[in-house]
BALOBA-1460 file (C-alpha; in Angstrom, 3 decimals):
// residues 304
<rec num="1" residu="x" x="-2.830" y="-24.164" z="-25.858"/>
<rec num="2" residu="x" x="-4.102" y="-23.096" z="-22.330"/>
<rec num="3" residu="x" x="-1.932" y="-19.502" z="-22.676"/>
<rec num="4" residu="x" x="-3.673" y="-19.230" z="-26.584"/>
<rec num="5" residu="x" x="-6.869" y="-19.314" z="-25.630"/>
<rec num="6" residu="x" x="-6.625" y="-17.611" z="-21.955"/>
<rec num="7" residu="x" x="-5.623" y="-14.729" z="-24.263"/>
<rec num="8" residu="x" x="-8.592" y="-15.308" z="-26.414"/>
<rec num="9" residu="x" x="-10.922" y="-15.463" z="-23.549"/>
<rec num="10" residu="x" x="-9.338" y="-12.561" z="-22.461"/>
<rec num="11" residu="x" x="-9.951" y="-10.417" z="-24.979"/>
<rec num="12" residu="x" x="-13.680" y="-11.651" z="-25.410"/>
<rec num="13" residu="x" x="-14.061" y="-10.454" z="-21.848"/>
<rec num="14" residu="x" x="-12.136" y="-7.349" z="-22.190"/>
<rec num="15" residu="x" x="-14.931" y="-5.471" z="-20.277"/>
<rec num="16" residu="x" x="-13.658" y="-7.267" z="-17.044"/>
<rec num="17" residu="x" x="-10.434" y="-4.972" z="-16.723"/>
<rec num="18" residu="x" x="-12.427" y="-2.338" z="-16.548"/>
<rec num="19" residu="x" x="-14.592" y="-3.022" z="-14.293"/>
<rec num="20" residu="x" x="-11.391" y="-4.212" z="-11.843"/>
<rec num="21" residu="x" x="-9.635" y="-1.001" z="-12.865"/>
<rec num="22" residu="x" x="-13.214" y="0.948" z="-11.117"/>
<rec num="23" residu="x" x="-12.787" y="-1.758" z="-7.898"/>
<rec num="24" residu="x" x="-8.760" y="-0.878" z="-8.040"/>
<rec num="25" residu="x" x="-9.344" y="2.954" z="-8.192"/>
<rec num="26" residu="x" x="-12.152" y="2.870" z="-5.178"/>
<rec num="27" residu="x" x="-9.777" y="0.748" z="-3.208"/>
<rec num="28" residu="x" x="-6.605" y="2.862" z="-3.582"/>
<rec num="29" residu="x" x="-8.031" y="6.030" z="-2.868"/>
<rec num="30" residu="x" x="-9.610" y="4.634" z="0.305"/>
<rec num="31" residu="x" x="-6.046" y="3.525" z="1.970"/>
<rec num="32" residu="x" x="-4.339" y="6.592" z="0.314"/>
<rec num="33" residu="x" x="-6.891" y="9.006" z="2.112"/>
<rec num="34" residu="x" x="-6.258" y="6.791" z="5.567"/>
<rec num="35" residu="x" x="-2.375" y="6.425" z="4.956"/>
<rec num="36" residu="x" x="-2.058" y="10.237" z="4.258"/>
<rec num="37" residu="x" x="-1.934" y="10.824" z="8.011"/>
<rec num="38" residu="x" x="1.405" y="9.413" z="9.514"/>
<rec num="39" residu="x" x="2.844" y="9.300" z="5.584"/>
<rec num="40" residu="x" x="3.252" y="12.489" z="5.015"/>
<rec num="41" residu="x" x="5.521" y="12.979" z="8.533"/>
<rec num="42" residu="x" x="7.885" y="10.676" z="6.777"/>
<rec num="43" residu="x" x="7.075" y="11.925" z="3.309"/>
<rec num="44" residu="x" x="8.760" y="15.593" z="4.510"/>
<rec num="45" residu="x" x="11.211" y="14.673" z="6.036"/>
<rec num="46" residu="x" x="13.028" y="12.742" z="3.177"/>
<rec num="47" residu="x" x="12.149" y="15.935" z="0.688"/>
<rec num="48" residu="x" x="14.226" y="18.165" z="3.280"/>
<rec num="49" residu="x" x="16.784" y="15.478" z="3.168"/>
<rec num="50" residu="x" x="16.796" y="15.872" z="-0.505"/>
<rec num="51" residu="x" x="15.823" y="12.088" z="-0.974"/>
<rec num="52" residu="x" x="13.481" y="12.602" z="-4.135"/>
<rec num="53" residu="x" x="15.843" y="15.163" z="-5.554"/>
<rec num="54" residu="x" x="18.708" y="12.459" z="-5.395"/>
<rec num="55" residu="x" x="16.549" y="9.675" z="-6.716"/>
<rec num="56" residu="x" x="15.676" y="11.393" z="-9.832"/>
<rec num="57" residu="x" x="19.019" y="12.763" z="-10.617"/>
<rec num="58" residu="x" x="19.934" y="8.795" z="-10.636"/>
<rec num="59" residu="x" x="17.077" y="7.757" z="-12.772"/>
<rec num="60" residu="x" x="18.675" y="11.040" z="-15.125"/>
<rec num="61" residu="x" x="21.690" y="10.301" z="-15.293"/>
<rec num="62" residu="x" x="20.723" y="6.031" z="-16.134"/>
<rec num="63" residu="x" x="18.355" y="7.169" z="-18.457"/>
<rec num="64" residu="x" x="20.449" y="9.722" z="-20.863"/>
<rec num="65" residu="x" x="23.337" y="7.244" z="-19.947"/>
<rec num="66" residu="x" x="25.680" y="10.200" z="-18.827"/>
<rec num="67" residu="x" x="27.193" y="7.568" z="-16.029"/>
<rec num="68" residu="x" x="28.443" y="4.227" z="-15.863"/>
<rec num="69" residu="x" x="26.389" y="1.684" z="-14.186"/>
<rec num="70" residu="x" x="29.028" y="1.112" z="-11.456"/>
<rec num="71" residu="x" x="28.932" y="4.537" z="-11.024"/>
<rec num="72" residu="x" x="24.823" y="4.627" z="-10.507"/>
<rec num="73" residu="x" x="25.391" y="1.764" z="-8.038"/>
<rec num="74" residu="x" x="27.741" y="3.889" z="-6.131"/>
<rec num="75" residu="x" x="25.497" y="6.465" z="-6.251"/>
<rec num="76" residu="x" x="22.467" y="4.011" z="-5.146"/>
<rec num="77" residu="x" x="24.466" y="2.470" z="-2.591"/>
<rec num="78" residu="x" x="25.052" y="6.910" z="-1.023"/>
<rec num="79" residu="x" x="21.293" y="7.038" z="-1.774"/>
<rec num="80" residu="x" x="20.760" y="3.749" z="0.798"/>
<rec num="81" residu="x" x="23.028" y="4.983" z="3.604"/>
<rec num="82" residu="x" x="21.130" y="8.374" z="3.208"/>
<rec num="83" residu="x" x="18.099" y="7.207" z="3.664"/>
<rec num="84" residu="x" x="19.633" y="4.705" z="6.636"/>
<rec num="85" residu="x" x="20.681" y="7.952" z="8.778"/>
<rec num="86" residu="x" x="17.596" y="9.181" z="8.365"/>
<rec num="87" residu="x" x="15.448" y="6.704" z="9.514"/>
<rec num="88" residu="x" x="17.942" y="6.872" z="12.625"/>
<rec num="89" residu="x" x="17.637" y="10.259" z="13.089"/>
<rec num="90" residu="x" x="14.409" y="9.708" z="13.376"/>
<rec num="91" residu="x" x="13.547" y="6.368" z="14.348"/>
<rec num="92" residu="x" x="9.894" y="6.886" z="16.687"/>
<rec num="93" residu="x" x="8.256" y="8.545" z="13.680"/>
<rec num="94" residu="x" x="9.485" y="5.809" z="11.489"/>
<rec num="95" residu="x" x="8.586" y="3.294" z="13.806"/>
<rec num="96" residu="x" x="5.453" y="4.529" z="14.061"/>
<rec num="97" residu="x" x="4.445" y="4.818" z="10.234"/>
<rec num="98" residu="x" x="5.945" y="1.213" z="9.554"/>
<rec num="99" residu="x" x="3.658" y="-0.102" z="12.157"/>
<rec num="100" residu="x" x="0.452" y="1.453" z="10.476"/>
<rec num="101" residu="x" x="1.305" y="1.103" z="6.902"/>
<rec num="102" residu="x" x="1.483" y="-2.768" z="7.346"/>
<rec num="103" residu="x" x="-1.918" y="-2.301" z="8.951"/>
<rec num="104" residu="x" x="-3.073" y="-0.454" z="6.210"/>
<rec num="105" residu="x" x="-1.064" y="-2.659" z="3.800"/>
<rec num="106" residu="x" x="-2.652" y="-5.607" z="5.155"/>
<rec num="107" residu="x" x="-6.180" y="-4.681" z="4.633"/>
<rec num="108" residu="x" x="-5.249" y="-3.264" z="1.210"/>
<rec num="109" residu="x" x="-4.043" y="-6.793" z="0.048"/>
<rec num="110" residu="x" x="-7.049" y="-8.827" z="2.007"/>
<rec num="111" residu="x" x="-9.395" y="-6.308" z="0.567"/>
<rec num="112" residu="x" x="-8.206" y="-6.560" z="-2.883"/>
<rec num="113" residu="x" x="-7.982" y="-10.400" z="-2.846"/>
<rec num="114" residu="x" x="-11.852" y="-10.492" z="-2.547"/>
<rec num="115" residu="x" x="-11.814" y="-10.419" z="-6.732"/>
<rec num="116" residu="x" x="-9.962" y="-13.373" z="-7.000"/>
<rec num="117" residu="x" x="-12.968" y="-16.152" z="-6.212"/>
<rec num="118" residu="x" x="-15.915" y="-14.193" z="-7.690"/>
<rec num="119" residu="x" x="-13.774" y="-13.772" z="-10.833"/>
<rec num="120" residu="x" x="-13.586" y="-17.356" z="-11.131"/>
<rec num="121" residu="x" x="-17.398" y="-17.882" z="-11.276"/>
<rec num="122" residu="x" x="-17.775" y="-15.183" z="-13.760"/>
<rec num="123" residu="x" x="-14.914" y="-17.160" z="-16.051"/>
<rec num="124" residu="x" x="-16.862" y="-20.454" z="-15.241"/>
<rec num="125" residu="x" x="-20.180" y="-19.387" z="-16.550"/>
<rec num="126" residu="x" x="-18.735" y="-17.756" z="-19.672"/>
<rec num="127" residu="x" x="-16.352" y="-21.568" z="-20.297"/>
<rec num="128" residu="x" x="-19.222" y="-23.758" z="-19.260"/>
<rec num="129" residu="x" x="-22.142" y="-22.384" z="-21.094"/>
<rec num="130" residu="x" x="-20.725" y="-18.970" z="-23.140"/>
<rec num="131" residu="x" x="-23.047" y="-16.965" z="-20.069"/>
<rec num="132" residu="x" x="-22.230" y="-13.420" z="-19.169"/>
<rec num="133" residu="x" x="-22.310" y="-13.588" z="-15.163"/>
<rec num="134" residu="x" x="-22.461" y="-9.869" z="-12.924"/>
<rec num="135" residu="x" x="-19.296" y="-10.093" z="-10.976"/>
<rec num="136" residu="x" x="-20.840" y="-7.737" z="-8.446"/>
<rec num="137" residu="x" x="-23.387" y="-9.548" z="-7.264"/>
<rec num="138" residu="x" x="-21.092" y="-12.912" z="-7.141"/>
<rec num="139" residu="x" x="-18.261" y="-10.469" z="-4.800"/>
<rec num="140" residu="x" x="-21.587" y="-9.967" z="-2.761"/>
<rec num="141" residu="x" x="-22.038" y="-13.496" z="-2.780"/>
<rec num="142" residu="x" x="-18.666" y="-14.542" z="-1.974"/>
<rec num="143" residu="x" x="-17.670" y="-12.378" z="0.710"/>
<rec num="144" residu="x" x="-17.430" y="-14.946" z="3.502"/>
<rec num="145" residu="x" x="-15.688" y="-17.677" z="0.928"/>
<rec num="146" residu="x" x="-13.387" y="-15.061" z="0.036"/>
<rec num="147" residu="x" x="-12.405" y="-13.816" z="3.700"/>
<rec num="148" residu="x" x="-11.168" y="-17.294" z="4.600"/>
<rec num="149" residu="x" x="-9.672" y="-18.226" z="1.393"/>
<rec num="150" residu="x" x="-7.935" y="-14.562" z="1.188"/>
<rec num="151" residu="x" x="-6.473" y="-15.251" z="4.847"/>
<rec num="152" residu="x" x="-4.886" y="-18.021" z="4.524"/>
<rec num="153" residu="x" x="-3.825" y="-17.069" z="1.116"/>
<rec num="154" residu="x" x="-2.119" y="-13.940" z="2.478"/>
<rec num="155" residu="x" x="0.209" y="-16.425" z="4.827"/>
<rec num="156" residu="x" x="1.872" y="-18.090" z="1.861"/>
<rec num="157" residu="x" x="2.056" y="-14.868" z="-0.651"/>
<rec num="158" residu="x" x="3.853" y="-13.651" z="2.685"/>
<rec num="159" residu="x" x="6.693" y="-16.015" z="3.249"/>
<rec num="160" residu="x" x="7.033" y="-16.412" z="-0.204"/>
<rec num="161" residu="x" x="7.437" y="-13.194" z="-1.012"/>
<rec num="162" residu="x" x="9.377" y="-12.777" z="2.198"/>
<rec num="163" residu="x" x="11.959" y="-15.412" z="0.648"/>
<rec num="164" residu="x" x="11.958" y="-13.657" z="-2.526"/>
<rec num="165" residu="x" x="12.774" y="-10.327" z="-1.663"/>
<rec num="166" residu="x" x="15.532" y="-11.333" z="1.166"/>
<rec num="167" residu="x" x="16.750" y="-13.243" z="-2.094"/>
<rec num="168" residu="x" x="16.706" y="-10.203" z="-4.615"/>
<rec num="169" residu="x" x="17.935" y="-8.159" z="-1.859"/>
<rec num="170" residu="x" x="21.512" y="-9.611" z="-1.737"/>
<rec num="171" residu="x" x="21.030" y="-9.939" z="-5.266"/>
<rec num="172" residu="x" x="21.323" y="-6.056" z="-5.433"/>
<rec num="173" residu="x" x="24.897" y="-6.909" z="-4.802"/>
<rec num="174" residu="x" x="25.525" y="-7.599" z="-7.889"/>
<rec num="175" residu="x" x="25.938" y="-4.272" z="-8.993"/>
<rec num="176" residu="x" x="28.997" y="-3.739" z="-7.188"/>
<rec num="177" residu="x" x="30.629" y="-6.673" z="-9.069"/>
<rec num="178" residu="x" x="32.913" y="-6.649" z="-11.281"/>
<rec num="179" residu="x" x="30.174" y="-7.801" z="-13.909"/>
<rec num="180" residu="x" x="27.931" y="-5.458" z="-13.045"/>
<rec num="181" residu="x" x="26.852" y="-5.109" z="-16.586"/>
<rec num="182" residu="x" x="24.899" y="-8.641" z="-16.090"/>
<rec num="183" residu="x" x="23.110" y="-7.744" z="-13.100"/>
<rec num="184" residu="x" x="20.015" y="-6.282" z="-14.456"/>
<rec num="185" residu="x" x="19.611" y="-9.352" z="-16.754"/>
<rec num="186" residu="x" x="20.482" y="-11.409" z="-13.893"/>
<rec num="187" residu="x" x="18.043" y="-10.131" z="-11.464"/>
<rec num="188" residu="x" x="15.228" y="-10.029" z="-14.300"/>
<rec num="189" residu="x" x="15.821" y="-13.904" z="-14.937"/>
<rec num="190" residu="x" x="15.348" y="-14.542" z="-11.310"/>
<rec num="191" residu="x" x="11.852" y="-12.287" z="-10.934"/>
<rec num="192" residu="x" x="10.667" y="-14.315" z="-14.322"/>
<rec num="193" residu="x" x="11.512" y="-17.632" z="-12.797"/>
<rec num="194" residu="x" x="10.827" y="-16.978" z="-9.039"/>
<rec num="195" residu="x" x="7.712" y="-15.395" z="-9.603"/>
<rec num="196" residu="x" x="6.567" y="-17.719" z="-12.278"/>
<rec num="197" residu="x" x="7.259" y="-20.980" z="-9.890"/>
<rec num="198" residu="x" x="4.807" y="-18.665" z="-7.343"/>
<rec num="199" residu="x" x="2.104" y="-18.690" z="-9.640"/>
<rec num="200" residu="x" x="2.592" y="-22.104" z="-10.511"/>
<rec num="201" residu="x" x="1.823" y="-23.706" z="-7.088"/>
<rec num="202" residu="x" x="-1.255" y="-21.950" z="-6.619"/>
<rec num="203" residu="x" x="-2.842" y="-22.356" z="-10.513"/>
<rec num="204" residu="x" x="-5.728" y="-24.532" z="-9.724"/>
<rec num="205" residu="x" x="-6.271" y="-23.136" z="-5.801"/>
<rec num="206" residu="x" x="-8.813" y="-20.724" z="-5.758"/>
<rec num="207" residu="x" x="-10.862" y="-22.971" z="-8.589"/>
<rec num="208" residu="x" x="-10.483" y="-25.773" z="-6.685"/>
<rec num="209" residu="x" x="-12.168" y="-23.942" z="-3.646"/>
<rec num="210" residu="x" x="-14.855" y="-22.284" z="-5.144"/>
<rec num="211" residu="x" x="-16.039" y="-24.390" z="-7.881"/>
<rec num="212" residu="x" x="-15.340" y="-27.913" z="-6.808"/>
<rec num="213" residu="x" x="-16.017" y="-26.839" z="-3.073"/>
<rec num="214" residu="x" x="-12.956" y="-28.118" z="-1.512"/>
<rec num="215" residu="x" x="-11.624" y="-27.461" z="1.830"/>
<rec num="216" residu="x" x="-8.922" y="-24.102" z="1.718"/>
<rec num="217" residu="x" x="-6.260" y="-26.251" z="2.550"/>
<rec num="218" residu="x" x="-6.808" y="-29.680" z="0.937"/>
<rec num="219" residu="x" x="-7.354" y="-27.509" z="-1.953"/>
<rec num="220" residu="x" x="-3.613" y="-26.247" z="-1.338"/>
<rec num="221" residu="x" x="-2.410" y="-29.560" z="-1.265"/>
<rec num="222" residu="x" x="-4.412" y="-30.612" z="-4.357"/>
<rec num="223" residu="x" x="-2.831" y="-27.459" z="-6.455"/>
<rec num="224" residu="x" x="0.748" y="-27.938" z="-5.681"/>
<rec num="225" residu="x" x="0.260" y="-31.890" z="-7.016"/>
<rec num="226" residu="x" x="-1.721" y="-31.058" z="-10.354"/>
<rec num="227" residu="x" x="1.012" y="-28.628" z="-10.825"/>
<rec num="228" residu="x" x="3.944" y="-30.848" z="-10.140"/>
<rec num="229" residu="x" x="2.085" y="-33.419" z="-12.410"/>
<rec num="230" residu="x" x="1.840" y="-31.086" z="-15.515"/>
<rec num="231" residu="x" x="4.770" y="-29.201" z="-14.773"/>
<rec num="232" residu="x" x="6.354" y="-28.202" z="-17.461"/>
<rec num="233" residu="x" x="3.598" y="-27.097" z="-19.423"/>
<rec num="234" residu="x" x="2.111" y="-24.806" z="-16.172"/>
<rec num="235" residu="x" x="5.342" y="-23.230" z="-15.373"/>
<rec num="236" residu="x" x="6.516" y="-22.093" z="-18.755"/>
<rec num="237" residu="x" x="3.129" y="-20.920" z="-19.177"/>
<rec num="238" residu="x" x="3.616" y="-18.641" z="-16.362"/>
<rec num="239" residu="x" x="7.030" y="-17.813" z="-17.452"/>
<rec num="240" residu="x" x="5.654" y="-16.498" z="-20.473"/>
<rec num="241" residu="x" x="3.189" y="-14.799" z="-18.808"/>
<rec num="242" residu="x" x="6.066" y="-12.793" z="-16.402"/>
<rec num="243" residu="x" x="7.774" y="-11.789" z="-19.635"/>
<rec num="244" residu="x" x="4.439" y="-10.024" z="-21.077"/>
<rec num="245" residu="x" x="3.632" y="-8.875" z="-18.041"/>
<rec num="246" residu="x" x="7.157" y="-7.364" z="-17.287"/>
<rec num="247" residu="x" x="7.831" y="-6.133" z="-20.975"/>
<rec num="248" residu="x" x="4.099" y="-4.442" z="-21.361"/>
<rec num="249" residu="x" x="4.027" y="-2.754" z="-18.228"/>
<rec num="250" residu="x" x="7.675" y="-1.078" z="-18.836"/>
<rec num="251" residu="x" x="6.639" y="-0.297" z="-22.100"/>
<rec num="252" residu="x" x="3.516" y="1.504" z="-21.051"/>
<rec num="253" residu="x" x="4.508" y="3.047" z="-17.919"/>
<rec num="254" residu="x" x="8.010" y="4.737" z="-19.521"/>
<rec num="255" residu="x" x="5.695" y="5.824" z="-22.817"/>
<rec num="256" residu="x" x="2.544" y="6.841" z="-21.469"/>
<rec num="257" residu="x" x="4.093" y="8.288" z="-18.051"/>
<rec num="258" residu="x" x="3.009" y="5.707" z="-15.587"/>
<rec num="259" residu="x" x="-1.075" y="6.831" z="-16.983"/>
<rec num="260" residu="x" x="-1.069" y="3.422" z="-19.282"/>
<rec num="261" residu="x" x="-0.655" y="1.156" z="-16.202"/>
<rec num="262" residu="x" x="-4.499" y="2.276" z="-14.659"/>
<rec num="263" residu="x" x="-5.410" y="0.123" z="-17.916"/>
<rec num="264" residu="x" x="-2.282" y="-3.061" z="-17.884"/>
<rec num="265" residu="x" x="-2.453" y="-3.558" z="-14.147"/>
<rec num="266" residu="x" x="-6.128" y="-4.936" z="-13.729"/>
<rec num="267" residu="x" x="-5.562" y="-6.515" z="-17.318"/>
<rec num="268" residu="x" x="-2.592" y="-8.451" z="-15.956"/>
<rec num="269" residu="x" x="-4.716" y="-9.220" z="-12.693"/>
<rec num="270" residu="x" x="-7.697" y="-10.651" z="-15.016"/>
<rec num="271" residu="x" x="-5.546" y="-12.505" z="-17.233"/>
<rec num="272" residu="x" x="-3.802" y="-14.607" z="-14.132"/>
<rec num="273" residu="x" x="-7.349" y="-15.379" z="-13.500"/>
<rec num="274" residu="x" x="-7.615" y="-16.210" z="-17.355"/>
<rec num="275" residu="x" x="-4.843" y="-18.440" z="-17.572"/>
<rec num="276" residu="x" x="-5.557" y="-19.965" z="-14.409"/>
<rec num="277" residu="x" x="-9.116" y="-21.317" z="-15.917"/>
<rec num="278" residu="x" x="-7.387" y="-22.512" z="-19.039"/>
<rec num="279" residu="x" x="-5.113" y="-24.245" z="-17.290"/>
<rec num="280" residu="x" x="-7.458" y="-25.381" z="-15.100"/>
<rec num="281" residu="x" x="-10.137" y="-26.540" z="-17.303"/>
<rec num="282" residu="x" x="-7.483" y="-28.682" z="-19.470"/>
<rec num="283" residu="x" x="-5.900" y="-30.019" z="-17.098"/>
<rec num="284" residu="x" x="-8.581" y="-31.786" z="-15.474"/>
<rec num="285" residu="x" x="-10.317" y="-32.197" z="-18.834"/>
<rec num="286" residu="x" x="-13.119" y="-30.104" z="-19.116"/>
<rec num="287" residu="x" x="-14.771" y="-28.830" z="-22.183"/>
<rec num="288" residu="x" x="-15.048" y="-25.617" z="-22.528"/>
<rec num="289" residu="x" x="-16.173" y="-22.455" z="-24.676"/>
<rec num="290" residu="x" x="-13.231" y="-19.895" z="-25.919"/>
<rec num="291" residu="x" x="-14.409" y="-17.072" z="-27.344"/>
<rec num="292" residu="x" x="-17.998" y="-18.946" z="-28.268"/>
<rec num="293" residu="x" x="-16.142" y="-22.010" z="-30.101"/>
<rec num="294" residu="x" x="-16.455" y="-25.306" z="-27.822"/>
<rec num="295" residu="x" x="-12.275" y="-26.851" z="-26.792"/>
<rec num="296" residu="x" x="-12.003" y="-30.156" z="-26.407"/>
<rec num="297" residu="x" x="-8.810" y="-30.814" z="-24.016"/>
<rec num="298" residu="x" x="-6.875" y="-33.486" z="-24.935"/>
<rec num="299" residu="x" x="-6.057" y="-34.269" z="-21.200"/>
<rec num="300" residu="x" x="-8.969" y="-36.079" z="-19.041"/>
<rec num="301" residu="x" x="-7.274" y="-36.315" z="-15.948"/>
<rec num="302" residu="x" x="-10.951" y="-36.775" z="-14.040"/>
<rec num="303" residu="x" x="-9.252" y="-35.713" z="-10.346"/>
<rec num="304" residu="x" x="-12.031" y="-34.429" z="-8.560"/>
């Protein structure tokens, strides 16, 4: 029910993605024009190595299927140690640009995160009374709210993510296996899943924060035990979610050549917001308007 009519609601506010596609756009060409600097060093120096020219003969040869996918792992795993000389070759420089793009990454991803709270009052007004809300003026309005909750947000997207990725990493192994056949479906399963148990923990956060007016990290706290409480019906919800999300955006990118994605990225990033509300607002019992009809959850949990 909550996925149905986050879609619904989606699509009734369809105007939204672009108008986070225009914050997106502003956003990346700001820390592309300040990452251009010490990027390009490093940017050079792999196309002498012939680093680009390597990485699409790979993607050629998976693509028209001329090798066999041990052989594209060998060739990956050449590709890796390649790229490992280099960066000793010419380790200051890289030290140097690692240290300022996770500066610049940093303030990309606190930057960015400032959507997240004002897009929740805009979803509010339009499920509470069918209004039509500016979300300018409420990212004006939220700008200190946002700072803090963004912060401390960044800290567990961090060691999540940092957990993830050492995970997937050895995962990568797996295409040196024997069965190296299953290790793309493998490695899919466990984005879907991992990702989808990420999502999970954090579905009634950011609500909780800035339209109940809860502490940051009581609100936390109060997210991870609605979740755990309705479970089953959160996760898989989010799970479903991670296989639109993953088949769409593959779809688009390989057909359109990557142009598609200025459109499916910001729709993704409203509809987590979306689906959050939904889940939110039935979980705790709220009704609500989808798409100008008024829902009824069955659930009246009441937790304030």
């Amino acid at each position: 029910m909550s996925f149905k009519n986050a879609l619904r609601i989606l699509i009734s506010r369809f105007t939204l993605v672009w108008i986070l596609a225009l914050y997106m756009l502003i956003l990346v060409t700001i820390v592309g024009l300040l990452s251009l600097t010490f990027v390009m060093p490093v940017v050079e120096g792999l196309e002498q190595a012939k680093f680009f020219e390597s990485v699409a003969g790979i993607f050629s040869k998976f693509w028209e299927g001329t090798a066999s996918l041990n052989a594209v792992g060998e060739e990956i795993g050449e590709l890796v140690d390649q790229v490992r000389v280099f960066f000793q070759d010419n380790s200051p420089l890289v030290i140097r640009t690692n240290v300022m793009f996770f500066i610049v990454l940093f303030i990309y991803k606190f930057v960015l995160g400032f959507y997240e709270l004002p897009m929740y009052r805009v979803l509010d007004g339009a499920m509470s009374s069918d209004a039509r809300l500016g979300f300018v003026n409420r990212l004006v309005s939220c700008i200190g709210q946002s700072s803090r909750f963004v912060l401390v947000k960044i800290i567990y997207t961090t060691l999540y993510d940092a957990l993830f990725l050492y995970i997937l990493y050895n995962l990568l192994g797996l295409f040196f296996a024997p069965y190296a056949i299953l290790a793309p479906l493998i490695i899919c399963v466990y984005v879907i899943v991992f990702q989808s148990l990420r999502y999970t923990l954090i579905a009634f956060w950011g609500q909780e924060v800035t339209l109940d007016g809860k502490p940051i990290f009581q609100s936390f706290v109060s997210s991870v035990k609605k979740s755990g409480k309705n479970f089953a019906s959160v996760f898989s919800s989010f799970v479903v979610m991670w296989i639109v999300f993953i088949t769409l955006n593959l779809f688009v990118g390989i057909f359109t050549f990557g142009a598609g994605l200025i459109a499916t990225i910001p729709m993704c990033m409203l509809f987590v917001c979306v689906l959050n509300m939904s889940l939110f607002y039935n979980k705790t019992g709220r009704r609500h308007y989808v798409d100008g009809e008024i829902v009824t959850p069955a659930a009246n949990l009441n937790e304030k």
